[in-house]
N, C-alpha and C positions, 0 to 999 in steps of 0.2 A: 621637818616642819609641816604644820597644813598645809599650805598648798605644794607640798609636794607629793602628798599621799594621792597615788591612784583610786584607791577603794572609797573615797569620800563617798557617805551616799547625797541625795539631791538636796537635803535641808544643808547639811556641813557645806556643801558647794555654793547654791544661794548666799549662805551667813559671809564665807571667802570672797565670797566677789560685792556683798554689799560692804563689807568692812575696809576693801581697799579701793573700791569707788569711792566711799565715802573721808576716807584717809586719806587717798591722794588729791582731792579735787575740793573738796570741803574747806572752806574759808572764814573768816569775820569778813565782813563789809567796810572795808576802809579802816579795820585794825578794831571798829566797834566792839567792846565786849555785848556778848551777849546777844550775837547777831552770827548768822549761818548762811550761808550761799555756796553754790557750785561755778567753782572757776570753771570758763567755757573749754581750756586748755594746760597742759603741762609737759612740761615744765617752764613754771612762768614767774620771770622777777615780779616782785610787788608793783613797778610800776607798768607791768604788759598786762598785768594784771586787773591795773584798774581802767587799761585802757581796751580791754576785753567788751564784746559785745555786747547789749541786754539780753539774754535770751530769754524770756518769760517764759515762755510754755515749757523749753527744757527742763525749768525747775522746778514746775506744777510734775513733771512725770519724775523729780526726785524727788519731792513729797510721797507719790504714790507709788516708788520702790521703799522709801523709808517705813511705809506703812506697811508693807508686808514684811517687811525685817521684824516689825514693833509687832505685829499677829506670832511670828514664831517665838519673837523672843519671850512673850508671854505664852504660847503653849510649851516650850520645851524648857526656859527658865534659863537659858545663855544670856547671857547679857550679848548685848550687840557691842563690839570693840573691845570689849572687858569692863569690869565692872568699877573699872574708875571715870568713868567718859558716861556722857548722858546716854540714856534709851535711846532707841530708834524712837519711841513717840514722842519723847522731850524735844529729838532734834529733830523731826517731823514741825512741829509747834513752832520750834527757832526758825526753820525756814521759814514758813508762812508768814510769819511777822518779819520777816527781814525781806521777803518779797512785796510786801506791801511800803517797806522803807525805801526799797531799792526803784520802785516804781512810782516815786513822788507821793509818799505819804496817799495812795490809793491801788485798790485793787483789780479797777478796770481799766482796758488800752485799746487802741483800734479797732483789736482782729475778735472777732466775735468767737473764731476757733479756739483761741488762746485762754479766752475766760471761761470754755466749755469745760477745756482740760482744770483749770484748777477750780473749777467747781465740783468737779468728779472727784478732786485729790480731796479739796477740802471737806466735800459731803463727808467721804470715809472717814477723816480724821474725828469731825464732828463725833458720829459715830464710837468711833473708840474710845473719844475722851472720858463717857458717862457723865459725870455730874452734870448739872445746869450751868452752875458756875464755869463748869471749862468751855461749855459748851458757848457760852453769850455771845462771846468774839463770833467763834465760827458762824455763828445766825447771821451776824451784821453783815460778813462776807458774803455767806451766799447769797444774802438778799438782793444787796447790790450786783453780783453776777448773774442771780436770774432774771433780776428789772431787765438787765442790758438785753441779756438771751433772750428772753422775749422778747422786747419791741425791737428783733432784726426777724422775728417771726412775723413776717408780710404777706398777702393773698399777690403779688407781685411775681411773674414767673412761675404763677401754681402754685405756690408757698415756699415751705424750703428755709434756711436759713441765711443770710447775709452773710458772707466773710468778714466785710468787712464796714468801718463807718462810711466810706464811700459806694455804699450800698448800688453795685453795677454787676454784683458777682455771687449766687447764688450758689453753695457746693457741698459734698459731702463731707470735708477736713471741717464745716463747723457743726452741717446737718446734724452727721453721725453722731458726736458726744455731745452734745445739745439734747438731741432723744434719749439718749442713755441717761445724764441728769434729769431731763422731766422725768422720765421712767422712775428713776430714784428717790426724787422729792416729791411723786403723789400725784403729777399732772400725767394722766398714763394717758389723755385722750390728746392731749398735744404730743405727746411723743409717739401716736399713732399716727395722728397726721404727720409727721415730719417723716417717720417710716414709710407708709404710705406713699409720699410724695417720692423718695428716691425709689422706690419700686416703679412707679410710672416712670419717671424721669430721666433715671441715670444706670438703671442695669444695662447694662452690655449685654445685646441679644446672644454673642457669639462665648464668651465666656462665663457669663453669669455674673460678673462683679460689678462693684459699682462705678461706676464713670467719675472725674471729677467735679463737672458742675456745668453751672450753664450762665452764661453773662451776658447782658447788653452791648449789643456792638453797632452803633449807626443807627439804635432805636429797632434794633431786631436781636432776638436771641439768641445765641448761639453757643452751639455745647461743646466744652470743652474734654473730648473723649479718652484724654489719657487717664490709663487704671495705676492707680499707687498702691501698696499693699496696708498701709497704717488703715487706709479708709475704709477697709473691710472691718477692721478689729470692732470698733467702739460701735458697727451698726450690727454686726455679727453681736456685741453683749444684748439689745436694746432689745435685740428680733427673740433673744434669750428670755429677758426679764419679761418682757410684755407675756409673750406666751401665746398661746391658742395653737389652732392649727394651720394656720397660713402664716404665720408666723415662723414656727417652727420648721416648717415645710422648706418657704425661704431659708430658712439659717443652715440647714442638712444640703441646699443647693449650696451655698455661700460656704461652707466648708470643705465643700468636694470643688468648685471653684477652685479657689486659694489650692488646694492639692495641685489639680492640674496646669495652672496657669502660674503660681506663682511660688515656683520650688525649684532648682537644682539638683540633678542626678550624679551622686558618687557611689559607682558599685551598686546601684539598686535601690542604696537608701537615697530617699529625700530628704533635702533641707528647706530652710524655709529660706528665700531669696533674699539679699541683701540688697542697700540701697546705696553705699558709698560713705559719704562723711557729711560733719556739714548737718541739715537738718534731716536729710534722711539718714543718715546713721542710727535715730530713733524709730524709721517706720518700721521694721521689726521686731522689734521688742513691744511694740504697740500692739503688734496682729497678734504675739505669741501672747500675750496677757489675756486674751480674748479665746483665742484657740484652747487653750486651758479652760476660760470657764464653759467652753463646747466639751473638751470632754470629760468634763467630771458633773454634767449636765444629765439627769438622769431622764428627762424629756425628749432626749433625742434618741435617735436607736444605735444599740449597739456598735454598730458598724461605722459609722459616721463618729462615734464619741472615741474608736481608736483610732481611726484615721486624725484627727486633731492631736490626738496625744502623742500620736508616731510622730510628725510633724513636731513637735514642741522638743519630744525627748533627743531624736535624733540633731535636731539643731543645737540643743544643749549642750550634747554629748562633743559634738566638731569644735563647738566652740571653747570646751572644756579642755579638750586634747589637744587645740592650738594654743594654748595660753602660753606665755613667757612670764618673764621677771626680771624687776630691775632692782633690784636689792630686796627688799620686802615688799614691793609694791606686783600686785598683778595685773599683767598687760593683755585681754584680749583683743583676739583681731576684729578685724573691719568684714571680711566674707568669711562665714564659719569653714568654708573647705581650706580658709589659705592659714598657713600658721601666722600668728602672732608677728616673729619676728620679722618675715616679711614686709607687714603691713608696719611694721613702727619698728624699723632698726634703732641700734642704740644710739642714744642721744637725740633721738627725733619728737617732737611734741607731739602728743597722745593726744586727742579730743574727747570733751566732756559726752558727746552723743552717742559715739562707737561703745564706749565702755558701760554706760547708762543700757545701752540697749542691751548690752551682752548680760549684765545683771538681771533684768527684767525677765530673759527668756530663760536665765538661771532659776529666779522665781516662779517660770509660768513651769517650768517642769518640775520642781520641787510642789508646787499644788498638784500638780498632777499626778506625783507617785504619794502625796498624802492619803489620796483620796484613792487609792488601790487602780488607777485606770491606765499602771503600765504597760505602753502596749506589747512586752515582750512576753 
């Protein structure tokens, strides 16, 4: 069977682990035809089911695994699932619209981080679509998500982005993909300041990464110094897109960074560090998305673009050799050194974010030996 072959190479392994993400966890909305969503959990009766979390932002980052399914499955002509079941971009499209159902007939909420990420997913879909016609919806969405992203762009705290509508909490989980969207849609000098601003603000003098954020506390500021590994990804793309040389300069810090501060040692190779379950079960698969476009980034130097790629391949590779199975379904684990089974004995419920992220970093190294920057 696929996934039992060892020799798979990285696109066959990506397509295996998005078809049974998407198989096992993939839903209607309340039984709605013509409506897609990611159960938070499995295995789950239809009624744990509906009494399951909201998770918005986890579904904006299975749009933007969907879309990289929908990139290969038009370069290599695989249909994603077989070719009786919609594309990865048809079901990219059913999300989106079933997110905006699921989220009371709109597509903004609180957390200003939340609407970064699916501005990111939705921009690329945009993108893909081609026509105008496909494209009109996506306009109205993003519109409405960069209105929002903008007015939490305030000179309040030195600038920076808002978390959230209670606007007390200034950080790099909205900063980050926030600049990465201006960067994308054309506002390159807001996305400098926002870059900008976490360079003064929130680097860590002792590691080079970036800090969490900074909030009001009693009518004084105060920074909030823990380092997460997702927060590097999306400021690592922006330090990318923008370009120059301080730019880039930061991003070759920011990569060797994340090497030494936020990896795991087996035997010599690194991986890239895990976060647990829950909503860091996705900060990994975020940074590896990004670490990928480091090294297949030909503006960086050599050396720096295989240290990103080591990093991405090597994590792949652990996480690929600990996979299980429960009947046809593929079960990866939670920390790429521990096997599968450990992490999720049988009969135990799998989470939507562990296995989200494990596809992701399936993705970020399949782009990586696309583009020839295997580091072996």
């Amino acid at each position: 069977m696929l996934f039992e072959d060892p020799d798979m190479d990285a696109d066959a392994r990506a397509e295996a682990a998005g078809a049974a993400v998407s198989a096992a966890f993939g839903r209607q909305l309340a039984g709605l035809p013509g409506t897609h969503l990611a159960a938070t959990s499995r295995p789950a009766s239809r009624l744990q089911q509906l009494r399951q979390p909201w998770h918005y932002w986890w579904q904006a980052h299975y749009v933007d695994a969907l879309l990289d399914a929908a990139l290969r499955e038009r370069r290599t002509g695989t249909p994603f699932r077989g070719p009786d079941l919609p594309s990865a971009a048809d079901l990219a499209a059913t999300l989106v619209r079933t997110i905006g159902l699921r989220n009371r007939m709109r597509y903004t909420n609180r957390f200003y981080d939340d609407m970064a990420w699916l501005a990111l997913a939705v921009g690329r879909l945009n993108l893909l679509s081609g026509s105008r016609d496909r494209q009109r919806p996506y306009r109205k969405i993003l519109q409405a998500l960069n209105a929002a992203l903008v007015s939490a762009h305030t000179p309040e705290l030195g600038g920076g982005l808002y978390w959230n509508r209670d606007r007390t909490f200034k950080n790099t989980p909205a900063t980050g993909p926030a600049a990465l969207h201006f960067v994308r849609s054309g506002s390159r000098d807001r996305a400098q300041e926002l870059v900008d601003w976490l360079n003064a603000t929130l680097i860590d003098p002792q590691t080079g990464l970036y800090m969490d954020g900074v909030k009001m506390v009693g009518g004084h500021p105060q920074l909030e110094s823990r380092v997460f590994s997702y927060n590097q990804g999306p400021v690592l793309g922006a330090l990318l897109e923008l370009g120059g040389s301080a730019n880039l300069s930061r991003a070759t810090d920011l990569v060797n960074g994340v090497a030494a501060h936020l990896t795991d040692n087996d035997g010599g190779v690194r991986v890239l560090r895990t976060h647990g379950t829950g909503d860091g079960g996705l900060f990994t698969g975020i940074l590896a998305r990004y670490l990928a476009q480091a090294a297949v980034s030909p503006a960086l130097p050599e050396s720096d673009r295989r240290t990103a790629a080591a990093l991405v391949d090597a994590t792949a590779q652990a996480l690929w050799d600990g996979r299980s199975k429960r009947g046809d379904w593929l079960v990866f684990g939670i920390r790429p050194l521990e096997p599968a089974a450990a992490a999720y004995p049988g009969g135990s419920a799998v989470g939507l974010s562990t296995q989200l992220q494990a596809w992701m970093i399936l993705e970020a190294a399949a782009r990586v030996h696309r583009a020839g920057a295997d580091p072996d």
